[in-house]
C-alpha positions as CSV (number, residue, x, y, z in Angstrom):
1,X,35.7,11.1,-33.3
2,X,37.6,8.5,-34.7
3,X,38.5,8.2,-38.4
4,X,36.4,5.1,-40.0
5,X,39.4,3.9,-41.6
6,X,40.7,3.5,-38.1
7,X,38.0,1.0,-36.5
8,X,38.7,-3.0,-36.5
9,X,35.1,-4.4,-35.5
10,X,36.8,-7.7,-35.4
11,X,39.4,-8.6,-32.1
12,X,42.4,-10.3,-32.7
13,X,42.9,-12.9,-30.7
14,X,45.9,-14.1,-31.1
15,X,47.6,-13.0,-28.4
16,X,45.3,-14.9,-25.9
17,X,43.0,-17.4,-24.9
18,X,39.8,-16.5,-23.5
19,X,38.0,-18.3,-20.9
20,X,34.2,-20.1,-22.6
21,X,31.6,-21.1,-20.1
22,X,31.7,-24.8,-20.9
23,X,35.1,-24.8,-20.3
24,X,34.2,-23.3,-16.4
25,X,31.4,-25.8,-16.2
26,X,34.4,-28.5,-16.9
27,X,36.1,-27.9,-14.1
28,X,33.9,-27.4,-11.8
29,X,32.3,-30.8,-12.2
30,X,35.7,-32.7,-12.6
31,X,37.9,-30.7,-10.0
32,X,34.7,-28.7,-8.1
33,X,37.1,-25.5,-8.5
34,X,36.2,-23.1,-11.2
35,X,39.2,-21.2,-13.4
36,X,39.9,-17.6,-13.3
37,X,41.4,-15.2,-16.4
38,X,44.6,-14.3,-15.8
39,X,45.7,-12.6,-18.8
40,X,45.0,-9.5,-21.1
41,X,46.3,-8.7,-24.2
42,X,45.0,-5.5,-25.0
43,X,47.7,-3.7,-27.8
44,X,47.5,-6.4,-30.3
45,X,43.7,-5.2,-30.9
46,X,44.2,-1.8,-29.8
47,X,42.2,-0.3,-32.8
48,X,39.6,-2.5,-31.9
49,X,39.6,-1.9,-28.6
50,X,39.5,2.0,-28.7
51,X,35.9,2.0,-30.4
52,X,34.6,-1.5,-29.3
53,X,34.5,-3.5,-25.8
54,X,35.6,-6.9,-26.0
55,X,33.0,-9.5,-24.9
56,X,34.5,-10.6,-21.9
57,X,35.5,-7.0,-20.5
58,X,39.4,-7.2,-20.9
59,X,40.9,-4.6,-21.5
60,X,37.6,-1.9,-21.2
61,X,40.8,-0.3,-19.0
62,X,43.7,-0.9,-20.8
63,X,45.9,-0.2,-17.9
64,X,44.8,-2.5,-16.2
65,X,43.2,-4.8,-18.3
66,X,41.6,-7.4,-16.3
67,X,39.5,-4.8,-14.0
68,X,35.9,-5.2,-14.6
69,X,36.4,-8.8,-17.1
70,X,34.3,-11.7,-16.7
71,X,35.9,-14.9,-15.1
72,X,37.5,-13.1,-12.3
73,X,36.8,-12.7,-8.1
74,X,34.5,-10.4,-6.8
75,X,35.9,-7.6,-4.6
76,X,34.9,-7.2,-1.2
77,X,34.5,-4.3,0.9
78,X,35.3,-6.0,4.3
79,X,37.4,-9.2,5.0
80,X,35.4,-12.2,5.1
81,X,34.2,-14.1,8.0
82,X,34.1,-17.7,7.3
83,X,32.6,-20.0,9.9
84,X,31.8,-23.2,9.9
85,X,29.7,-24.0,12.9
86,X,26.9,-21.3,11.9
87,X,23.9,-21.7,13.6
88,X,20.7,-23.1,11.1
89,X,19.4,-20.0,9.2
90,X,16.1,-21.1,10.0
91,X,15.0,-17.2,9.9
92,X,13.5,-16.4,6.7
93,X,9.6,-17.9,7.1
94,X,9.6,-16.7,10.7
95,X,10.6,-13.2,10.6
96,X,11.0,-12.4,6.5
97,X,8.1,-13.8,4.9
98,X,4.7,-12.1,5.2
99,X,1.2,-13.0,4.2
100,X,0.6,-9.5,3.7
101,X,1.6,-7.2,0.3
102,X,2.3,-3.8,0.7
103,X,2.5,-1.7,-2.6
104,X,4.0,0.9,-3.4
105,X,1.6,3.8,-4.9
106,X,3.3,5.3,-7.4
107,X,5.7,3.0,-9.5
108,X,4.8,-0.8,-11.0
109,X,6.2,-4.6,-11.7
110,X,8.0,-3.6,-15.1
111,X,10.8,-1.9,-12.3
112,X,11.0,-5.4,-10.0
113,X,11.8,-7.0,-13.3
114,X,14.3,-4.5,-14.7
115,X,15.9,-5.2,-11.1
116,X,16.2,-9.0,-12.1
117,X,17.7,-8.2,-15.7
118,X,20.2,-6.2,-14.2
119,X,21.8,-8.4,-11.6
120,X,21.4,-10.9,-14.2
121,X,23.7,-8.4,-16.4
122,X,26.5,-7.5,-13.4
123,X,26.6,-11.2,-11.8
124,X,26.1,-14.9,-12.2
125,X,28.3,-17.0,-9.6
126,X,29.2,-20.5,-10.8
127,X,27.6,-23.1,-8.0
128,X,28.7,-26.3,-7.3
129,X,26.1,-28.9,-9.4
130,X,23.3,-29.7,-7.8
131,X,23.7,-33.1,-8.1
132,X,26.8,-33.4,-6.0
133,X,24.0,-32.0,-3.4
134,X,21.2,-34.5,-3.5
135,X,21.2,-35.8,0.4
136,X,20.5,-34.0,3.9
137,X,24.3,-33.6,5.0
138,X,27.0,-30.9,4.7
139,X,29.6,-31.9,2.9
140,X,32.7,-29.7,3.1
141,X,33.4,-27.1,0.2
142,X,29.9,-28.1,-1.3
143,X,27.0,-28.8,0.2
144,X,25.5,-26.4,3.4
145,X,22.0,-28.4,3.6
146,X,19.4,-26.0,6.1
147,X,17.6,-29.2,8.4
148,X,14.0,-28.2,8.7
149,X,13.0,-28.3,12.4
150,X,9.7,-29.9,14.3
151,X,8.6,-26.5,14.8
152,X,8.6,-25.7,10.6
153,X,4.7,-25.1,10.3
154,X,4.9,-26.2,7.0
155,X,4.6,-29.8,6.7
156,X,5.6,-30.0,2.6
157,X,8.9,-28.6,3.7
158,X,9.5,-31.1,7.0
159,X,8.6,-34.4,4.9
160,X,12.2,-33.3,3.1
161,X,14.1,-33.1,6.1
162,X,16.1,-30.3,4.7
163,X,17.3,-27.7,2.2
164,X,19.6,-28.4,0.1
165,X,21.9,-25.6,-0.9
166,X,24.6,-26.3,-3.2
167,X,28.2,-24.0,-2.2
168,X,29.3,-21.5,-4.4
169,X,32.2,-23.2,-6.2
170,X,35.9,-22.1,-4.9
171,X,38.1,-20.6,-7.6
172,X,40.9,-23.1,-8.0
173,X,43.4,-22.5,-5.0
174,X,41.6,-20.2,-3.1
175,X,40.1,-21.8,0.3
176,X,43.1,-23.8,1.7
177,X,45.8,-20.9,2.8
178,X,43.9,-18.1,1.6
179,X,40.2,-17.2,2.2
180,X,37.7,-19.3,-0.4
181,X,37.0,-16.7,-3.1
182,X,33.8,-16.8,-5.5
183,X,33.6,-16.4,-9.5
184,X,32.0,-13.7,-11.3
185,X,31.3,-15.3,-15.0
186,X,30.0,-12.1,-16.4
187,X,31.5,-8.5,-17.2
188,X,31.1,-6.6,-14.2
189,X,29.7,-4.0,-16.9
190,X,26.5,-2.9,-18.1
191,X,27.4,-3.7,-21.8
192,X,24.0,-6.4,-22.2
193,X,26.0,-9.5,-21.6
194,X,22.6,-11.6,-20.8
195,X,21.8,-11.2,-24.5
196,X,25.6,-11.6,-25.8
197,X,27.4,-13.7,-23.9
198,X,30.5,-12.7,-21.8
199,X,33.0,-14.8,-23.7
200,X,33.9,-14.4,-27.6
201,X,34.3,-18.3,-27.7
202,X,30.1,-18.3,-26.5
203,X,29.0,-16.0,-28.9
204,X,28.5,-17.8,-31.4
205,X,25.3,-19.3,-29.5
206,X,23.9,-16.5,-30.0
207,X,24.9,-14.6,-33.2
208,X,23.9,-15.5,-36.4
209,X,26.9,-16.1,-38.0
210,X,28.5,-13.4,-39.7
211,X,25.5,-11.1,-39.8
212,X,25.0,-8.2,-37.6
213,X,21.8,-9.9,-35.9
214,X,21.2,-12.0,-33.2
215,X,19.8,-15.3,-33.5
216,X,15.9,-15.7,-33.0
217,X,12.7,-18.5,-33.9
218,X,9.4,-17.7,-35.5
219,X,6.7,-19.8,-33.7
220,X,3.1,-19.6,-32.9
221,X,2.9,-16.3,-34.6
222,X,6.3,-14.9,-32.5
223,X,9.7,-13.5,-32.7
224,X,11.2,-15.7,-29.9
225,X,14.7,-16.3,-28.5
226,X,16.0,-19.9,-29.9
227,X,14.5,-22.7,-28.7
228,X,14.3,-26.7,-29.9
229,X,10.9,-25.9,-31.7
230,X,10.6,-29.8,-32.2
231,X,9.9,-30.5,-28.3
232,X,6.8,-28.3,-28.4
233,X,3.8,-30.0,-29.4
234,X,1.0,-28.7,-27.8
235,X,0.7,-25.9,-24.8
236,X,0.1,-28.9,-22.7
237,X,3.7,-30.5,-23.9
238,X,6.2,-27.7,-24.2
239,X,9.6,-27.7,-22.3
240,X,10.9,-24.8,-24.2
241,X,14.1,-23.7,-23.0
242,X,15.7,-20.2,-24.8
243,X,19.3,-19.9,-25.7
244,X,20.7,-16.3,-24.4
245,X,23.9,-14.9,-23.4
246,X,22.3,-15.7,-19.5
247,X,21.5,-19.3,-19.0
248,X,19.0,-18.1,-16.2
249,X,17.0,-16.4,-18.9
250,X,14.7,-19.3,-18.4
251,X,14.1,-18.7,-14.6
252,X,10.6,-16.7,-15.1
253,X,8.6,-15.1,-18.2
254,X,8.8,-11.9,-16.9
255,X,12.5,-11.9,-17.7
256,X,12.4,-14.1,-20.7
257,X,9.9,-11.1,-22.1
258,X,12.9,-8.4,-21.4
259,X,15.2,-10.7,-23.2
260,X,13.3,-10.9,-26.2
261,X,12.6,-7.2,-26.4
262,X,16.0,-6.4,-26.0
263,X,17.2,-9.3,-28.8
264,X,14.6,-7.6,-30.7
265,X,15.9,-4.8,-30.1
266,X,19.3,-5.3,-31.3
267,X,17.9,-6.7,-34.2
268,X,15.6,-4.2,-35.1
269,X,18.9,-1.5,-34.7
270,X,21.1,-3.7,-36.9
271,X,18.6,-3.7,-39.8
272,X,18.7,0.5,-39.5
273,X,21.8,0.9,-39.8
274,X,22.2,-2.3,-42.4
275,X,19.4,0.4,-44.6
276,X,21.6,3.6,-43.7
277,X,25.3,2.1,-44.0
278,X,25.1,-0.9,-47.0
279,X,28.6,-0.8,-46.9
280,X,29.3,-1.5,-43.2
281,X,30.1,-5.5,-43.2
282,X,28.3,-8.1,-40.3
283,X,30.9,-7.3,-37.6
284,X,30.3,-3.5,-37.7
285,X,26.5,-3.9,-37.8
286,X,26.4,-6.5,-35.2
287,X,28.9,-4.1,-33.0
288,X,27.4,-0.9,-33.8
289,X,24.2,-2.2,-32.8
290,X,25.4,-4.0,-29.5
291,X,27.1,-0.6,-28.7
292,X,23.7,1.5,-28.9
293,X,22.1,-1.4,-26.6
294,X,24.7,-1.4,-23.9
295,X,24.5,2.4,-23.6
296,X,19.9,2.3,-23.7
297,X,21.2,-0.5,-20.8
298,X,22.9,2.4,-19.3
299,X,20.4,4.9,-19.8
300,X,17.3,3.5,-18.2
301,X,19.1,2.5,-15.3
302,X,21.1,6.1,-14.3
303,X,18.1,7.4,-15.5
304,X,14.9,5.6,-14.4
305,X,15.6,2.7,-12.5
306,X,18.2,3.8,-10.0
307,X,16.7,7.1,-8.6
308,X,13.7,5.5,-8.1
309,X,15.2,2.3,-6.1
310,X,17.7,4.8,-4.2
311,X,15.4,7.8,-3.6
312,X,17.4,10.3,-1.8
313,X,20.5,8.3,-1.4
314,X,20.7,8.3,-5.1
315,X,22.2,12.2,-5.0
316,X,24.3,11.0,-2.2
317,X,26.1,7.7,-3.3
318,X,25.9,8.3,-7.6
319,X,25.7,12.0,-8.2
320,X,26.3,13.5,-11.4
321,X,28.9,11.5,-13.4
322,X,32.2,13.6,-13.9
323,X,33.8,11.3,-17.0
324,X,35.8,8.4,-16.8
325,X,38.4,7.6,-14.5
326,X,40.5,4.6,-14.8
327,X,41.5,4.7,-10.8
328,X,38.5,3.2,-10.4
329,X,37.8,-0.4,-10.2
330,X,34.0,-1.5,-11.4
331,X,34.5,-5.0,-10.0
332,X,31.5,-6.0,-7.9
333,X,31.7,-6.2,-4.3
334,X,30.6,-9.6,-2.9
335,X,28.2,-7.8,-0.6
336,X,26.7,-6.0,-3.2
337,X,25.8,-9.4,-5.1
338,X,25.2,-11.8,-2.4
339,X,23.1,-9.5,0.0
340,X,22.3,-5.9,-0.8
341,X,20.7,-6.4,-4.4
342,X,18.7,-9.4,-3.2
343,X,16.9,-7.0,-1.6
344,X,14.5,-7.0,-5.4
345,X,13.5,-10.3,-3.8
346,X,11.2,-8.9,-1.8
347,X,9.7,-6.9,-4.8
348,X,8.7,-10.5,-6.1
349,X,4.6,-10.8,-5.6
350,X,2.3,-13.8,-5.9
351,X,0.1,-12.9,-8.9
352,X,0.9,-11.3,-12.6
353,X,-2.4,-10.4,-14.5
354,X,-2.3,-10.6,-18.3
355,X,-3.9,-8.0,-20.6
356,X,-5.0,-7.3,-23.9
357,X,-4.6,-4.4,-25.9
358,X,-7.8,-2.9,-24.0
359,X,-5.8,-3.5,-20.7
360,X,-8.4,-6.3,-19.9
361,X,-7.5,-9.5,-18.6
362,X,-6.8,-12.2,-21.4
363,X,-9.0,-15.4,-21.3
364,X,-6.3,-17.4,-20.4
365,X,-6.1,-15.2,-17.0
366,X,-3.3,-14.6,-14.6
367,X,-0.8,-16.6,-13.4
368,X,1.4,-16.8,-10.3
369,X,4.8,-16.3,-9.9
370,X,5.5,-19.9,-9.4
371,X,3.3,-21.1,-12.8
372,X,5.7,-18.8,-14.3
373,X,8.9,-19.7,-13.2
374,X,10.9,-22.2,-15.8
375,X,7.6,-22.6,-17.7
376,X,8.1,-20.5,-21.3
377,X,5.1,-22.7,-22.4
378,X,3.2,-19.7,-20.5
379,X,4.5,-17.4,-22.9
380,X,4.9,-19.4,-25.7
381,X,0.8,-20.3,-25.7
382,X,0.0,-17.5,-23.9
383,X,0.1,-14.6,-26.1
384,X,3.5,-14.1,-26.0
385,X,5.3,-11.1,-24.4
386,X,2.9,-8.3,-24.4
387,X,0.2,-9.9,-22.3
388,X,2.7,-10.3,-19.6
389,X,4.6,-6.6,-20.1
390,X,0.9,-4.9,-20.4
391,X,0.1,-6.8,-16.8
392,X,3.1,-5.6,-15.4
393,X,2.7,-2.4,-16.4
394,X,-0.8,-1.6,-14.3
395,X,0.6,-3.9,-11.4
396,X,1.8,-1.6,-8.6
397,X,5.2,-3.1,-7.2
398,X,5.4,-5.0,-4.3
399,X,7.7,-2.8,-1.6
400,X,10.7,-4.8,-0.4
401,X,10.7,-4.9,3.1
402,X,9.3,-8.6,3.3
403,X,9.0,-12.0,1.0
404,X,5.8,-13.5,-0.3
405,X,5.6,-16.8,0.4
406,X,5.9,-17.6,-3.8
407,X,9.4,-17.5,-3.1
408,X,9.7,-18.7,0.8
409,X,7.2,-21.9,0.7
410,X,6.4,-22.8,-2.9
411,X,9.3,-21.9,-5.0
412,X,10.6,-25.3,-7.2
413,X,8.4,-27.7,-4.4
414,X,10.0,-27.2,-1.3
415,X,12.9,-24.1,-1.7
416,X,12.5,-21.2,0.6
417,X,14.8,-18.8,-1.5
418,X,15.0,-16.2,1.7
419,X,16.9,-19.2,3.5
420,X,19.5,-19.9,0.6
421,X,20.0,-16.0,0.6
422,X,21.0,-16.4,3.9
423,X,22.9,-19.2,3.5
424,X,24.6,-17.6,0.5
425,X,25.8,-15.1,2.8
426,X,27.5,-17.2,4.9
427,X,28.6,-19.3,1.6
428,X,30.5,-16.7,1.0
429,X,31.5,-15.5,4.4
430,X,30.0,-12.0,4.5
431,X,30.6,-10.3,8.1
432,X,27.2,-9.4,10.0
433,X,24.9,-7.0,10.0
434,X,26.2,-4.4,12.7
435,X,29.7,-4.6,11.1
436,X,28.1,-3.0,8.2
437,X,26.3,-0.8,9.9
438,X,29.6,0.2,11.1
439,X,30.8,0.6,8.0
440,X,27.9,2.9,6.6
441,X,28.3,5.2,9.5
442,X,25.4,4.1,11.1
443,X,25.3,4.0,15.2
444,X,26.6,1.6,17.0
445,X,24.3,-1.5,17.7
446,X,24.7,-3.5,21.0
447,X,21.2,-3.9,21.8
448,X,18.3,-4.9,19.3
449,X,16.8,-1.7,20.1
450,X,19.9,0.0,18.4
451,X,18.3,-0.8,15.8
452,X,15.1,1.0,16.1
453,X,16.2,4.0,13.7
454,X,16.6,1.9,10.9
455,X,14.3,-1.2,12.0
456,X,11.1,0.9,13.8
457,X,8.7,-1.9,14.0
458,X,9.3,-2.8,17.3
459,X,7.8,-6.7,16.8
460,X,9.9,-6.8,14.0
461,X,12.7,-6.2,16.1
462,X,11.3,-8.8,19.1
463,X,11.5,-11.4,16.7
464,X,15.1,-10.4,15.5
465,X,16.1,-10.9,18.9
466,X,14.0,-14.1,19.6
467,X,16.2,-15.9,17.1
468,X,19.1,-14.2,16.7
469,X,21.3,-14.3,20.1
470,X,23.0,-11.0,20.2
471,X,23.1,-8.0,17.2
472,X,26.2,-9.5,16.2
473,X,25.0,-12.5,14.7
474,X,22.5,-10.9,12.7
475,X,22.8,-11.8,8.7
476,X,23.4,-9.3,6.9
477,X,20.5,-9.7,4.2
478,X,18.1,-10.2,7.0
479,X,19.2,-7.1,8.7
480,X,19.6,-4.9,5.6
481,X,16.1,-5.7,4.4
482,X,14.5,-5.1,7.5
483,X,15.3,-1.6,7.4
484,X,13.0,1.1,6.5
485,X,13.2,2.5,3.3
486,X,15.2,5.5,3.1
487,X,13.3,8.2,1.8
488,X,11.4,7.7,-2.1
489,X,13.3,4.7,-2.0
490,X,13.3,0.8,-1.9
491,X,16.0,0.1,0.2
492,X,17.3,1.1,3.5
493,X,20.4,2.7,4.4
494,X,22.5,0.4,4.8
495,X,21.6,-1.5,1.5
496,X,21.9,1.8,-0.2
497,X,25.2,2.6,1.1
498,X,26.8,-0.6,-0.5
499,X,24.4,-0.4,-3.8
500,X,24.9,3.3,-4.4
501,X,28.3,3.5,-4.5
502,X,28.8,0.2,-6.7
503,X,26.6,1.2,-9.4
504,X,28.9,4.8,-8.9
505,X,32.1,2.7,-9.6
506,X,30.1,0.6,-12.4
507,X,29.7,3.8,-14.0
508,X,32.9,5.8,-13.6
509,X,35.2,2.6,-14.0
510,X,33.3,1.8,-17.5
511,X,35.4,4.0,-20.2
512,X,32.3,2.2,-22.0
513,X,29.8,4.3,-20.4
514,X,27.9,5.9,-23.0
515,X,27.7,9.4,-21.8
516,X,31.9,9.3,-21.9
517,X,33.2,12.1,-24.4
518,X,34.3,10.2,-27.8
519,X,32.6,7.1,-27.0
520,X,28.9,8.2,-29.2
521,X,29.7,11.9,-31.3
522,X,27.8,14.9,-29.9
523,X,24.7,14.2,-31.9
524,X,24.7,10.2,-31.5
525,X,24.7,11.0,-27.4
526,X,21.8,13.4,-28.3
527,X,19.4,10.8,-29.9
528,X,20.4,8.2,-26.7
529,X,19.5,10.3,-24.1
530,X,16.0,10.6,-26.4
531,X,15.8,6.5,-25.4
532,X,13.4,5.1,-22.9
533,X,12.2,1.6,-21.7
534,X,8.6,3.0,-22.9
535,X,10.2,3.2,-26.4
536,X,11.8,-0.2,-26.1
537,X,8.0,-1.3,-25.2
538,X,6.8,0.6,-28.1
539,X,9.6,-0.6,-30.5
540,X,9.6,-4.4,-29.9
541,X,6.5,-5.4,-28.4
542,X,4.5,-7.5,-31.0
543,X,1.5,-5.1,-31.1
544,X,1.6,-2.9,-27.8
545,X,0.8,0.5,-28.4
546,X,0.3,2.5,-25.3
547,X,2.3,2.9,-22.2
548,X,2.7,4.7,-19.3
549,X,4.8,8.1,-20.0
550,X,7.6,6.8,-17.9
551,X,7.6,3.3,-18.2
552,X,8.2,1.9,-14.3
553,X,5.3,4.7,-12.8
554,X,1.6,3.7,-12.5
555,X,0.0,6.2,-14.8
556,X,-2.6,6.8,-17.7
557,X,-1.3,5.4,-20.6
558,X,0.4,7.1,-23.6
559,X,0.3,6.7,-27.3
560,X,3.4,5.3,-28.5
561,X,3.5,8.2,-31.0
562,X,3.9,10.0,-28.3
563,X,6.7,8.4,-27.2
564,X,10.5,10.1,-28.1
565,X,12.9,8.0,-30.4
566,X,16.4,8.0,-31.6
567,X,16.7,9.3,-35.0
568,X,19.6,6.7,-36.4
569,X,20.5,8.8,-39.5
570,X,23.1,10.1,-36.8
571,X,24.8,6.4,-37.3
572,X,25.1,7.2,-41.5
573,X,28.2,7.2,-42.6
């Protein structure tokens, strides 16, 4: 353990300059190229850095500092194909969405919306603005607009002529000689950057000055992320929009509920240890406290989230984790972000029921996925968080093998989302389908029915090869959630073959990770493998009080004194 006298909760920053969102945002509107960090300096803060990560991920390895750090290229795990005479990725209403819902039996919503939070914590690409992409025509290195065709049933989406799909932005002189490469602007950790930031020049946002706590309103009788309070009059009149370290916070309640518990969370840590260390100052609290919520982060997902989503692939492509090894790189692969983890949009269903404490349906009722999407007036006036967490929890989850049409005909008017996934992965020039079959060890496809142990619907594989040409050109998010779900799992093989072994290098490429000898002592690590979403429900819901026993499994509900917690006395110093 190290020495108290030893740990700076404060980084000096002297000795560099680190990248701030706005100043990403700048460029990309003036030069339509985004900035990259290029520099580390990790032994002026060394002390720091030993006990604490920085904000933006420098330096997590501190030989090579910039592995992992916000600002910086995805990896890839084969060489882009960049076309630019791709056929119309007219696909995704005629083969990926489905009228019909299949649900899974056993596990519930809360999981699809952990999914959400968590690419939300790995990724966020900077796009080019949308308002550079406001007519029907391509324009190179910005726009790739989808034409709707005559034979579109839908007639809402044919009086618009066309998609309109704004590029990924181009980090600044990548594109020209060398292959366009795309922008991560968050830490390729699980360290809760959607709640602080990825940059130290940010986090003031979102801290509360020099306290240990995260900002937060009081209004309509709720703990809320900030908001201007002044623009809400009425739940008629209420265009509420939350500041978090995730600007896409906004994007649909379900999410904007996870934030909150988790600022609460934070908050409700910082005041412990503020009552069992009077003496720590508002850096340590505020550190200390973001430290335990990185590794409860961790914890739910190794532990609840990812065996579930991977089923027997998880033993295959995780395993057990063996320590930190600073060989490995935890930068995302571009797959991984712009395919294989959509595949949670498929777990996205029409209708969220709200409930009471008695797990009856409130008197404002349910709402759809689309009435909840960019409208926190829903949760503002609608009871707040728990309504929405307690629906989620009885809702069984959608499986992923196909898109409601929420998302592929009445998402934001007229934006079929399975479309711009497609489109995003020929934005970013990811090779087909079979290639990474090929890569997974799968067999050899040269036929559509090569397909038929991964894809056994046989129609499903007709209409692959009614609009697709030849295996070859199949995309690789249309193949890859197609497939069957390998077995107790989510995903097919293929989308577990590049998830697994991410969330693998995530995890041993983190000397972060909280289960890393030195990182918590022996009896810290004790009480955070005690942690569980269902205590985070417990904890920081306004007035929920039962749960299921493990929160993402349909179940009979559980006292939350029956719940396990982390006994923070092991924080007193």
């Amino acid at each position: 353990m190290i020495h108290e006298r030893l740990i700076f909760s404060v980084e000096d920053l002297s000795g560099r300059r680190p990248l701030t969102h706005a100043e990403v945002v700048r460029s990309n509107t003036a030069f339509g190229c985004v900035p990259r960090l290029d520099e580390a300096e990790c032994q002026r803060s060394l002390c720091y850095n030993l006990y604490y990560r920085t904000m933006d991920g420098t330096c997590n390895n501190l030989f090579q500092p910039l592995r992992g750090a916000a600002f910086r290229p995805y990896n890839r795990l084969l060489f882009p194909e960049y076309d630019d005479k791709l056929s119309e990725p007219v696909v995704s209403r005629l083969i990926l969405s489905s009228q019909k819902t299949v649900q899974h039996p056993e596990y519930n919503a809360l999981l699809m919306q952990w999914g959400q939070f968590l690419i939300h914590e790995m990724a966020k690409t900077t796009l080019v603005p949308s308002a550079q992409c406001n007519i029907c025509q391509n324009i190179r290195g910005r726009c790739m607009t989808v034409p709707i065709l005559q034979l579109d049933s839908n007639d809402k989406f044919k009086s618009n002529n066309c998609i309109r799909v704004s590029r990924s932005s181009a980090i600044c002189g990548s594109g020209n000689q060398k292959p366009r490469q795309q922008l991560n602007e968050n830490t390729n950790f699980i360290d809760g950057s959607p709640i602080y930031g990825s940059s130290v020049g940010d986090l003031h946002k979102f801290r509360e000055g020099k306290t240990g706590f995260l900002k937060t309103v009081f209004f309509n009788g709720f703990r809320l992320l900030p908001f201007n309070m002044s623009v809400c009059r009425s739940a008629a009149s209420c265009p509420a929009i939350f500041v978090a370290g995730d600007s896409r916070v906004n994007l649909f309640i379900g999410l904007s509920s996870y934030q909150i518990l988790l600022t609460r969370e934070h908050n409700r840590l910082a005041s412990k240890l503020q009552q069992l260390n009077p003496h720590w100052d508002g850096d340590r609290l505020f550190m200390e406290a973001r430290k335990i919520v990185g590794a409860e982060i961790q914890a739910i997902t190794y532990r609840e989230f990812l065996p579930k989503i991977l089923g027997s692939a998880f033993a295959k492509t995780i395993g057990e984790y063996h320590g930190y090894n600073p060989n490995i790189d935890p930068t995302l692969v571009n797959e991984f972000n712009s395919a294989a983890f959509r595949f949670g949009h498929g777990m996205i269903q029409e209708i969220y029921p709200r409930l009471d404490q008695n797990f009856r349906d409130i008197s404002l009722g349910s709402f759809s996925f689309v009435e909840g999407t960019q409208h926190n007036d829903r949760l503002i006036f609608g009871g707040g968080i728990d309504p929405i967490l307690r629906g989620m929890m009885i809702l069984p989850v959608k499986r992923s093998q196909r898109l409601t049409s929420a998302i592929t005909e009445n998402l934001f008017g007229n934006t079929d989302l399975g479309t711009i996934n497609i489109q995003r992965g020929r934005d970013h020039g990811l090779p087909s389908y079979t290639r990474f079959r090929q890569f997974c060890g799968l067999s050899n496809a040269t036929t559509f029915d090569h397909f038929s142990h991964e894809i056994m619907n046989p129609q499903i594989r007709a209409k692959l090869q009614l609009i697709y040409d030849t295996p070859d050109k199949v995309d690789l998010f249309v193949g890859g959630l197609l497939e069957d779900p390998v077995q107790d799992g989510f995903v097919g093989p293929t989308f577990a073959c590049i998830i697994g072994p991410q969330f693998q290098r995530t995890r041993d490429g983190d000397r972060f990770y909280y289960e890393n000898p030195g990182i918590f002592t022996r009896s810290q690590l004790i009480e955070i493998r005690k942690i569980s979403f269902s205590r985070l429900l417990c904890d920081n819901g306004d007035n929920i009080n039962h749960v299921p026993r493990e929160a993402f499994r349909i179940g009979q509900m559980t006292s939350c004194t029956q719940i396990p917690q982390m006994d923070l006395t092991k924080w007193k110093e």
